[in-house]
N, C-alpha and C positions, 0 to 999 in steps of 0.2 A: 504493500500500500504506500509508504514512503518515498519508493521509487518517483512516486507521479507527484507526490506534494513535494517534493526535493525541487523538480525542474521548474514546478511554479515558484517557488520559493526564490530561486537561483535568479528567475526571469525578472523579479520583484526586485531583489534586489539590485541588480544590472540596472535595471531604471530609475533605482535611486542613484547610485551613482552616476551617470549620464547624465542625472538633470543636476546634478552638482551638488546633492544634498546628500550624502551622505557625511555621514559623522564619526571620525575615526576617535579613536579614545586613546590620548599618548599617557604615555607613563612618567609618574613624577619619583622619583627617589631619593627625593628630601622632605624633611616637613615641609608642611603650608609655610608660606612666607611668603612676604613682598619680592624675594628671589627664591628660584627654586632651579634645579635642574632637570631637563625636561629630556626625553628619549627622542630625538628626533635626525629622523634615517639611520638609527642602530648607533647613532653618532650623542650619548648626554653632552649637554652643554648647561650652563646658567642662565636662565632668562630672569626677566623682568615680569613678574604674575601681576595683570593686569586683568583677569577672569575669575576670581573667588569670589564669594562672597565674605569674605573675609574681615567686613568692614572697618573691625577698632584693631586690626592687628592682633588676637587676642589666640588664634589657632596654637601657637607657638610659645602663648606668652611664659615665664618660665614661673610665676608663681603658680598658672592653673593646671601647665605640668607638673608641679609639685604636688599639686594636690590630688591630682589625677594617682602618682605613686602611690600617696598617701592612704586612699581611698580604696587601692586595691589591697592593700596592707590591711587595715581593718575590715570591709567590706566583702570583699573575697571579686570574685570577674564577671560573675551573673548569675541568675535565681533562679533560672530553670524552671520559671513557673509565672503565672499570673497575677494580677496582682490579689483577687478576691481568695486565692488558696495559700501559697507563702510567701508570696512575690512582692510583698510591701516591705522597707524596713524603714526607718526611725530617716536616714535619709533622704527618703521618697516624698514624705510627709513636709521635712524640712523644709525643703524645695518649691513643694506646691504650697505652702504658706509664704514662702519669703517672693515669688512670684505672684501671688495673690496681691501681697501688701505694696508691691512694686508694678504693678499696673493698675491699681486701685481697684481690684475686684473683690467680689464677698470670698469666692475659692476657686480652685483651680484643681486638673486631673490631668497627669502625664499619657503621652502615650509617645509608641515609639518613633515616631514621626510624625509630622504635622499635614501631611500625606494623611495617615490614618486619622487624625483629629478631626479633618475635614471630611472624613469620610466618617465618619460616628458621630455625627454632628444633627443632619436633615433625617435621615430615618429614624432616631431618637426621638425629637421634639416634633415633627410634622407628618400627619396622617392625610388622607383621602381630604379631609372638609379645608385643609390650610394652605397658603401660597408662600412661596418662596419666591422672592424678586431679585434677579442677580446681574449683576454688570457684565453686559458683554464681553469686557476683556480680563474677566478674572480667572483665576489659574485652575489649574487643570485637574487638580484635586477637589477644588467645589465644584465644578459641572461632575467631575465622577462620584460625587457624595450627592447634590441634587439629585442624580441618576437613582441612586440608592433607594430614596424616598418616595412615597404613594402624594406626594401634596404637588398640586397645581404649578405648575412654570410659567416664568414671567419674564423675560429679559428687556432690559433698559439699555441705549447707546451709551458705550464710555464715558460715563461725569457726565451725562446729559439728561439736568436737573429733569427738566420739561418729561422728557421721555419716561421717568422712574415716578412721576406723579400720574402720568397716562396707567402706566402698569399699576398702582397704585390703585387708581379706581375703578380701573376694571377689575381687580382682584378683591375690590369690598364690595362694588357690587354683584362681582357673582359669589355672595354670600362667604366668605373664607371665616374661616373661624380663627387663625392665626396668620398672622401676615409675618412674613421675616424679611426686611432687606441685606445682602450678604455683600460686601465690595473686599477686593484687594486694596487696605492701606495706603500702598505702592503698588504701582504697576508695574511688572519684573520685566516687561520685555521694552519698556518707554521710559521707566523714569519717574514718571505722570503720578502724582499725588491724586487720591478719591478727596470732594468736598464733604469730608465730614460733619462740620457744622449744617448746611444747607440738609443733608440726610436727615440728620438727625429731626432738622425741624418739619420734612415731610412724614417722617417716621412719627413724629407728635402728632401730625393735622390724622393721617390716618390709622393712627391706632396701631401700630407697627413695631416690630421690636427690628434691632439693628446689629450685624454680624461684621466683624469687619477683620479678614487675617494680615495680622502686622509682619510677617517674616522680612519684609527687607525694610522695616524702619525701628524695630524694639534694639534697644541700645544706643541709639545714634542720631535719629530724630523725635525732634522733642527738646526745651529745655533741660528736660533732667534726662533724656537718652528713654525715655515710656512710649514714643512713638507717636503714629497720627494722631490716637484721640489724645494724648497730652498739647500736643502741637495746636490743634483747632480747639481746646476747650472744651471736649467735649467727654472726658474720661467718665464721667459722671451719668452720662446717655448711651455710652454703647452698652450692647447687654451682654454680649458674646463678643471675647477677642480671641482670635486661635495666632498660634506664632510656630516657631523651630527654637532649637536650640543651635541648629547645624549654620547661622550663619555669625552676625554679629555676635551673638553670646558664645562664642569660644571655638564654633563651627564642627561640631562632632556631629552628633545626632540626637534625635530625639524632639518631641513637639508639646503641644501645650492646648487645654482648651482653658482660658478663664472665664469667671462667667457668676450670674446671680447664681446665688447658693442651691436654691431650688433645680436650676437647671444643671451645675454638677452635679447632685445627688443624683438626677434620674440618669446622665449620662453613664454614673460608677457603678447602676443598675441595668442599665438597657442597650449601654454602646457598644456595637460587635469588636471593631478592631479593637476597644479595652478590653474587654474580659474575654477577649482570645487571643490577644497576640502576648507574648512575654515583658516583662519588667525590663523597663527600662534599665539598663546597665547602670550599679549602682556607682561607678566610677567616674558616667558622665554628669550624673545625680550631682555628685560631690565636687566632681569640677566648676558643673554651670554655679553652684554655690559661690566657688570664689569668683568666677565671672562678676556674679552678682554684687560681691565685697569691691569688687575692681571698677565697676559702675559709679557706685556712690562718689568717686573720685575721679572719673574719666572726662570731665569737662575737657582738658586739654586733648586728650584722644578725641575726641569730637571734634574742637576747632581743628585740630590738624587735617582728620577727615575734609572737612566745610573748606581751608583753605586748600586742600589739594584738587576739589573737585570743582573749585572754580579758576583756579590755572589751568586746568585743563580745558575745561569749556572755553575760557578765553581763549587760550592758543590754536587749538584748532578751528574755534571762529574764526582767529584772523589770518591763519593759513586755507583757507577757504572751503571748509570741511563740511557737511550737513550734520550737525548734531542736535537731536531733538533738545527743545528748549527746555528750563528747568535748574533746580538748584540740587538731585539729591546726586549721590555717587554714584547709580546707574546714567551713564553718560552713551546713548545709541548714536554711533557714528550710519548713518542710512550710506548704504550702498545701491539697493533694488538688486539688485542682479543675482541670483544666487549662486552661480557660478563664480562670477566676479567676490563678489564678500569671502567665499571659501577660498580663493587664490590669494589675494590680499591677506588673508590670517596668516598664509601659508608662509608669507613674502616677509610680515612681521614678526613671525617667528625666526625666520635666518637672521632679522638685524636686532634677535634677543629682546623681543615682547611678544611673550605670549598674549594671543586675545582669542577669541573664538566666532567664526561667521554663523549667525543664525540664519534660518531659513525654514522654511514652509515643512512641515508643519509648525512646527513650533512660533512664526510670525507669519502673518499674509503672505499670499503670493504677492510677488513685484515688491515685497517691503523688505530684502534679505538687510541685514545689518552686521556689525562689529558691535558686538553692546561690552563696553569698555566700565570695569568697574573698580571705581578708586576706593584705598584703603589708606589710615592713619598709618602705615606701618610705612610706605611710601616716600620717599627723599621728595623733597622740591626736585632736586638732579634727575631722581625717578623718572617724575614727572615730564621733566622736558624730554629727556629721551624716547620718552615713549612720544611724543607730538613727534620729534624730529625724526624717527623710523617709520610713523605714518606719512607723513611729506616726501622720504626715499619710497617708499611701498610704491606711494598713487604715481611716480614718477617711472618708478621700473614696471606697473602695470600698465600706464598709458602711453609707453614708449613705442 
């Protein structure tokens, strides 16, 4: 039987390739850092990492490897079990309180990714009578968590207030019993901050509760590094925050749902991906902790972030680059081409900056990009180097 799904298989992917979108996966053989050494043609070298999420520098930082040690030393490497049978320890608990108090929610429920938190999320709280309202360009673990759920679909244009008030009313007038709006924070593939305040106040006119996953803004945006809703004032209104632990907060793994009290208790009751996938590793439990100690004092890891990610944006503006407009460290260099953005990645890897060409699926067709993402952990020097390897790149591509 194999025999015949092999050749289709083969022919699938021959066409991915072809059309330029495939995505090869190079090997890093260093920690995470602002430089790493990359496998590239059998040949390691040191580049400049300009593609993590990496955002406070904190992958590498040496007191959260310490305590990463430390953690396995007491702890032990994993619990072989759930969390409702042995899979909880004195840790776990730790964590999802000190995460509570630090995004300002009543409680909080790990899971092993935010991947999974998004997916235990809609089938939980939304049956057959309730609607779910969601941004067209949110990420790929809410539409597969929406998917999950028996409650009504409703999609609104990217931040398009007008649009999400139309969905809105057609989803009270066809009678919904729970109304949820869900947006990306940040938009991972743009940059593009959701209007949280504006939400919020159509979430009041219709009776609406408000979901919103921070994964690329908890740590870093925000006066105190809490994210969009500390950013827009609005920590106070959202009901549901999901996030990771895998990017700014120390970048390993692992996710988060916080949220009204009510709503974790039923999730620590009814959520598939919780009470079937394994405990969290209690190492990275113990890490995100001092992540967390390392926050309270990261104001400078922040500015630095903030000033590297507007060198950048400058300089490539005024080498005459397309970069979507915006202030956060997701910085998209637009290519369209998706051929062309793959070769360019290619080009800026020999002159030692790794970046990564995105492309269809992953962003529209005709929209391929370079989505170039700055970290605190990055030199000014960094910085310029990597503008002056993108100016060599477009010059050896359009020669």
């Amino acid at each position: 039987m194999f025999d015949s799904v092999r050749d289709d298989l083969r022919a699938t992917l021959e066409e991915i390739r072809a059309a330029g979108l495939h995505k090869p996966e190079r090997v890093i053989d260093t920690p995470q850092s602002a430089t790493v050494n990359v496998s590239a043609g059998g040949r390691p070298g040191e580049v400049l990492n300009f593609c993590a999420n990496n955002y406070l520098g904190l992958a590498d930082h040496p007191e959260v490897v310490a305590a990463a040690h430390a953690a396995l030393d007491r702890w032990g490497y994993g619990m072989a079990s759930v969390r409702f049978i042995c899979g909880t320890q004195e840790v776990h608990k730790e964590l999802e309180a000190r995460l509570s108090a630090f995004l300002g929610q009543e409680d909080t429920v790990l899971y092993s990714s935010c991947f999974d938190a998004n997916g235990g999320v809609f089938e939980t709280l939304l049956g057959e009578q309730d609607a779910v309202i969601s941004d067209a360009l949110n990420h790929a673990s809410i539409i597969d968590g929406i998917r999950l759920s028996k409650a009504r679909r409703f999609r609104y244009a990217n931040r398009d207030m007008a649009d999400l008030e139309r969905q809105l009313k057609e989803a009270s007038d066809g009678g919904a019993r729970r109304k949820l709006i869900v947006t990306d924070g940040v938009f991972s593939m743009d940059g593009y901050l959701a209007p949280l305040s504006e939400i919020c106040d159509l979430a009041d006119r219709y009776d609406a509760m408000v979901m919103v996953d921070d994964s690329h803004a908890v740590g870093f945006v925000g006066p105190g590094g809490r994210g969009t809703p500390e950013l827009h004032g609005v920590m106070d209104r959202v009901d549901i925050i999901t996030g990771t632990l895998g990017k700014a907060l120390g970048g390993a793994s692992g996710g988060y749902v916080a949220a009204r009290a009510e709503i974790v208790a039923l999730l620590r009751q009814r959520s598939r991906p919780y009470l079937f996938s394994n405990t969290l590793a209690p190492v990275i439990a113990a890490a995100s902790l001092k992540v967390l100690d390392l926050l309270e004092s990261a104001n400078d890891l922040r500015q630095k972030l903030a000033d590297n990610t507007a060198l950048f944006r400058r300089r490539m503006t005024e080498e005459g680059f397309d970069v979507l407009p915006g202030e956060h460290a997701i910085a998209p260099v637009m290519i369209g081409d998706a051929a062309k953005a793959g070769r360019m990645a290619e080009l800026l890897l020999e002159r030692g900056v790794y970046v990564i060409g995105f492309s269809y699926p992953v962003v529209p067709q005709g929209q391929a990009r370079i989505r170039v993402q700055l970290s605190a952990a990055h030199s000014t020097d960094d910085v310029d180097r990597a503008v002056d390897a993108f100016v060599a790149a477009r010059a050896e591509l359009e020669s």
